[in-house]
C-alpha positions in Angstrom: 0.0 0.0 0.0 1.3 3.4 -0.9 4.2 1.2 -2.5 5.4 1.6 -5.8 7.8 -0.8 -7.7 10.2 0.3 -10.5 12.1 -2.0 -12.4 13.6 -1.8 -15.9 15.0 -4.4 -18.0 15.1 -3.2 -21.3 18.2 -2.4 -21.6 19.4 -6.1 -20.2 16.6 -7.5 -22.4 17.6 -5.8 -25.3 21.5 -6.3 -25.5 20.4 -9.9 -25.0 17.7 -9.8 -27.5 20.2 -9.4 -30.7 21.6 -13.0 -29.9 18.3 -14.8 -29.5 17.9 -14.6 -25.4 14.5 -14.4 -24.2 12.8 -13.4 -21.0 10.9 -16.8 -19.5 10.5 -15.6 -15.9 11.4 -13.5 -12.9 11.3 -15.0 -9.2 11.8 -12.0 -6.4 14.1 -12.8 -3.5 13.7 -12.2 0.3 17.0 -10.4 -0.2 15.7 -6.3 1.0 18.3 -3.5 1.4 17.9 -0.4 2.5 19.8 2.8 0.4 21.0 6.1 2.5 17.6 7.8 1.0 15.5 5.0 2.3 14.9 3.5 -0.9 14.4 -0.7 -0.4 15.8 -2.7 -3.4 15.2 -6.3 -3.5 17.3 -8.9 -5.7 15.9 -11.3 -8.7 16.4 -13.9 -10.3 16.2 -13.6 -14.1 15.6 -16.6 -16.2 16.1 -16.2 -19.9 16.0 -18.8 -22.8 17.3 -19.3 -26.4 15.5 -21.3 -28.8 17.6 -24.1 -30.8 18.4 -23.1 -34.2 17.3 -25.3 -36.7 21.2 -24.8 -38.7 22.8 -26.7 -35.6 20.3 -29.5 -35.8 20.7 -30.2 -39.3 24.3 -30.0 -39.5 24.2 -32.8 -36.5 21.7 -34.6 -38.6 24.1 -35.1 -41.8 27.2 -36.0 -39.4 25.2 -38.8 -38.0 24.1 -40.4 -41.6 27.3 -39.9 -43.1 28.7 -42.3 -40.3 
């Protein structure tokens, strides 16, 4: 009440953005400190994915029939 939360990933989101990262979920912490000004900032943990590219999977593909 009366609380107000600020976070901001863009800017980790998008310099992980270019290489295919994705944002899957964000899990708070009981982890609370306390700045001079009173400010509380609590940790996170950030869980971020990649989907397979399909180049990789093909390339396997061919080593494993040309044995």
């Amino acid at each position: 009440q009366g609380v107000e939360v600020q976070t901001d990933y863009v800017p980790l989101l998008n310099s992980l953005a270019v290489y295919g990262w994705q944002l899957t979920c964000v899990l708070p912490t009981p982890i609370v400190k306390t700045n001079r000004e009173g400010n509380l900032s609590t940790k996170q943990i950030v869980f971020l994915q990649r989907p397979s590219l399909p180049q990789k999977a093909k390339k396997k593909e061919s080593k494993v029939n040309n044995l």
